[in-house]
N, C-alpha and C positions, 0 to 999 in steps of 0.2 A: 631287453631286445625290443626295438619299435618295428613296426609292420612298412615299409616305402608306401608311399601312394599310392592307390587304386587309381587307374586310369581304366574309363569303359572303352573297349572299342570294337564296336562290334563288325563283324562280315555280312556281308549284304550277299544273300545266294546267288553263286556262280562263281563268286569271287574265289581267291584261291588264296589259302593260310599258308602265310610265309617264313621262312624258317625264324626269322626274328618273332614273330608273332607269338608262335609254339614255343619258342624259348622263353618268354616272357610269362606265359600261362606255365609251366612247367615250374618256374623260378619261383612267382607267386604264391605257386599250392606250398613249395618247398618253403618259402619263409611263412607260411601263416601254418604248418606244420611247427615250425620250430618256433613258434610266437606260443601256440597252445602248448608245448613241452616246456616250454619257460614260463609258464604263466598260471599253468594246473599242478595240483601238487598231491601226491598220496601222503598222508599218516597214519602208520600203523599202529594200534594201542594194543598192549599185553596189559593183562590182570593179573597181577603177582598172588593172589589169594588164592593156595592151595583146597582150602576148604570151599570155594566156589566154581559152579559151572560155568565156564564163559560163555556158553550159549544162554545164560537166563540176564545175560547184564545187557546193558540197552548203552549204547556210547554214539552221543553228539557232539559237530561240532559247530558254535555258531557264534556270528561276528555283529555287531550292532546296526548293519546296513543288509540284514536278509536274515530268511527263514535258517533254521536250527539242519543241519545236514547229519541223516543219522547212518550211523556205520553199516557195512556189512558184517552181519557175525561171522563168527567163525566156523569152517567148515573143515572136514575130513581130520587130520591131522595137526593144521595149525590153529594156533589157540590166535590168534591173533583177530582184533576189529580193525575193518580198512573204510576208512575215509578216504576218498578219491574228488579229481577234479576239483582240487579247492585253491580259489585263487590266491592272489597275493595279500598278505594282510594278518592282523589278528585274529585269532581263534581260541574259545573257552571250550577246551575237551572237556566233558560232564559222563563218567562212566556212573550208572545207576542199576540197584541191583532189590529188590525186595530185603527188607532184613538190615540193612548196611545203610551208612549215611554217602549221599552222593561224595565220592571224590572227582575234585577239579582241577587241572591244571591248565595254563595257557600256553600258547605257542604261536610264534611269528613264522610267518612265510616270507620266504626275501625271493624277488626276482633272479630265476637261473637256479636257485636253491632245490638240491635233492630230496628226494624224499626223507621222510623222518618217522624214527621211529620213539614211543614213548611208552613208560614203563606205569601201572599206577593200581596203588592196592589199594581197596574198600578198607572203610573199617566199622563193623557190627553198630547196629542201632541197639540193636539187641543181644543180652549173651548167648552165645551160639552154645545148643548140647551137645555132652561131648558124650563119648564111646563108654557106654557104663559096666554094658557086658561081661561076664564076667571077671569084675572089679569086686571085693568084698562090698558089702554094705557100708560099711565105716568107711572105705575109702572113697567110696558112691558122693557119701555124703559129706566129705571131707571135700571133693574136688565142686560139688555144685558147689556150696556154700561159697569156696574163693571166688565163683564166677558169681557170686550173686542170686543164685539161683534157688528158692526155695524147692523144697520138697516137702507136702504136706499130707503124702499118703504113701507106703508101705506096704505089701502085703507077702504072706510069703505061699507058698504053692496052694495052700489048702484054703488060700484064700481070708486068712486071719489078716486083721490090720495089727498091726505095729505101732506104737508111738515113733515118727521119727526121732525126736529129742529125745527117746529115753528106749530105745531098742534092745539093751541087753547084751551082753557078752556071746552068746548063741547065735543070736540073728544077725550082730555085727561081723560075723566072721561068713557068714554066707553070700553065696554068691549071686550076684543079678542076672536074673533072667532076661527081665523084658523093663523097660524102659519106656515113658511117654513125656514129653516129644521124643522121638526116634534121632539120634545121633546127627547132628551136622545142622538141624533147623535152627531158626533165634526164636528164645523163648521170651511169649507175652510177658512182662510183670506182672499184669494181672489174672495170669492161670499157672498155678505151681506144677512143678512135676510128679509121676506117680513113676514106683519102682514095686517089681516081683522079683521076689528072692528064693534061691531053691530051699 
């Protein structure tokens, strides 16, 4: 949609605004209303990562002719990031989360085009811990291991270390107490995990 010509014409005090006049101011505000509804455009991003808070993810969008537009998070009930007012043209969605490798996707805006919504899961920089709690030992360390995860220290209530690699039929069958890092973080490569055992 294009905007008609702008014609100034102004009233000179006294004079008196004529019906054609006010129709034409009226008509005006009306198409450059419906110039900015065709021309601004909302996208909303959902992060399909159950294991992430959408309020810690950070989501921009930006075109190669301006600054980077960063979303609103999300608030009460909807999990949803809203991008608003964004004109016609290319745009690089970048959701960014600590932990997680940026995910990207792009997306075209076309003139008259509805808003749009987009879908987009992180995925771990690092392996995330998982729920060890009462999980036997053996199964503790059967589930880090597939994630990559070492575990280099053991202990069981009384405070005894353990060899992880050679734990024992006893110890293997006990249960974990307490867990570091604490379930759902990515863990450093370079700091292994510690586990207590009842």
């Amino acid at each position: 949609m294009e905007l008609k010509p702008f014609v100034a014409k102004l009233v000179n005090p006294g004079e008196p605004l004529t019906a054609q006049a006010w129709n034409d101011l009226v008509n005006a505000v009306d198409d450059t209303h419906k110039f900015l509804e065709a021309t601004t455009h909302v996208v909303r991003v959902r992060i399909t990562n159950n294991d992430v808070d959408p309020k810690t993810v950070r989501v921009t969008a930006s075109r190669s002719d301006g600054p980077p537009v960063e979303a609103v998070r999300p608030i009460a009930q909807d999990n949803h990031h809203v991008l608003s007012e964004l004109e016609v043209g290319a745009y690089t969605i970048r959701a960014e989360c600590a932990g997680f490798n940026d995910a990207i996707q792009t997306v075209q805006i076309g003139l008259g085009q509805g808003d749009q919504e987009l879908t987009m899961q992180l995925a771990p920089a690092r392996p995330i811990m998982p729920l060890l709690f009462g999980k036997t030992l053996a199964d503790a360390l059967t589930l880090t291991a597939q994630l990559g995860i070492a575990v280099n220290r053991v202990l069981d209530f009384l405070g005894t270390d353990i060899p992880p690699g050679n734990t024992g039929a006893r110890a293997a069958e006990s249960l974990v107490l307490l867990q570091q890092p604490p379930a759902g973080q990515p863990v450093d490569p370079s700091l292994a995990a510690q586990l207590v055992i009842a």
